[in-house]
N, C-alpha and C positions, 0 to 999 in steps of 0.2 A: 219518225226515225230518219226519213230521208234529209229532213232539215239538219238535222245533226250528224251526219257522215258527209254532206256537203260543207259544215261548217267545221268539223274536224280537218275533211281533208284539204282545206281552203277554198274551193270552189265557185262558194258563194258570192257574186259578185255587187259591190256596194251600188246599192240604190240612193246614195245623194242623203240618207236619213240616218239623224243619229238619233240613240234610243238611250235615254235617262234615268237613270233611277235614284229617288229620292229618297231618304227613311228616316225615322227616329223611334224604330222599335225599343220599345222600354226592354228594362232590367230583368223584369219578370217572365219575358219570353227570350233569354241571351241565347236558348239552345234555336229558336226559328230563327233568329237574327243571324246565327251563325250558319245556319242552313242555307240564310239569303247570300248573305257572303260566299259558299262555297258555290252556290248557283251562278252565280253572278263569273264567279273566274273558272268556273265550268263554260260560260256563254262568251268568253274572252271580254268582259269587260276592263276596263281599267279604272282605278280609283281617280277621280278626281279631287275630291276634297275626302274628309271621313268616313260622310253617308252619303255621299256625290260618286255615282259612277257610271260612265258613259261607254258606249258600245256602237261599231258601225254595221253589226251583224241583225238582220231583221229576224227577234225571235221576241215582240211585244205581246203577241199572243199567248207563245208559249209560257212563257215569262209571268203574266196576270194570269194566266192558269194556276203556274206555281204558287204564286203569292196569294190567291185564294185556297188553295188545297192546304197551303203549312196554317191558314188563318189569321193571317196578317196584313188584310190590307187598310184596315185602318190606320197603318202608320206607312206604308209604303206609297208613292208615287212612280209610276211610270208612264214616262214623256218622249213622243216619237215629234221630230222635229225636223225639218232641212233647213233653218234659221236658228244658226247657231254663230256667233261670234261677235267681232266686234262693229 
């Protein structure tokens, strides 16, 4: 919880790491897909691409908690990184 009222109330100050999240949740799970979606711009990520969405907020922990509690990580990836670009 403290992670998340620090992150709410901007606090948290970026550590150099961006945090990735990768997916191609099938059709058959649309209602956990939708979940991950709604997590995700819960945790201030920003779309990248479709299933491409990146984050400067460290919450990878939290985050692969989630993605094993909805039972989805067989389609999910997430990638923490400071080598990012061109």
């Amino acid at each position: 919880k403290a992670l998340w009222k620090k992150m709410m109330l901007g606090e948290e100050k970026w550590d150099g790491r961006w945090r990735l999240v990768i997916w191609d949740v099938p059709e058959k799970r649309r209602l956990a897909r939708d979940l991950l979606r709604f997590k995700l711009k819960q945790l201030g990520f920003t779309q990248w691409q479709k299933s491409v969405w990146a984050s400067k907020v460290d919450c990878t922990e939290l985050l692969r908690k989630f993605i094993r509690q909805v039972g989805i990580e067989d389609w999910v990836m997430v990638i923490e990184s400071d080598n990012i670009g061109n």
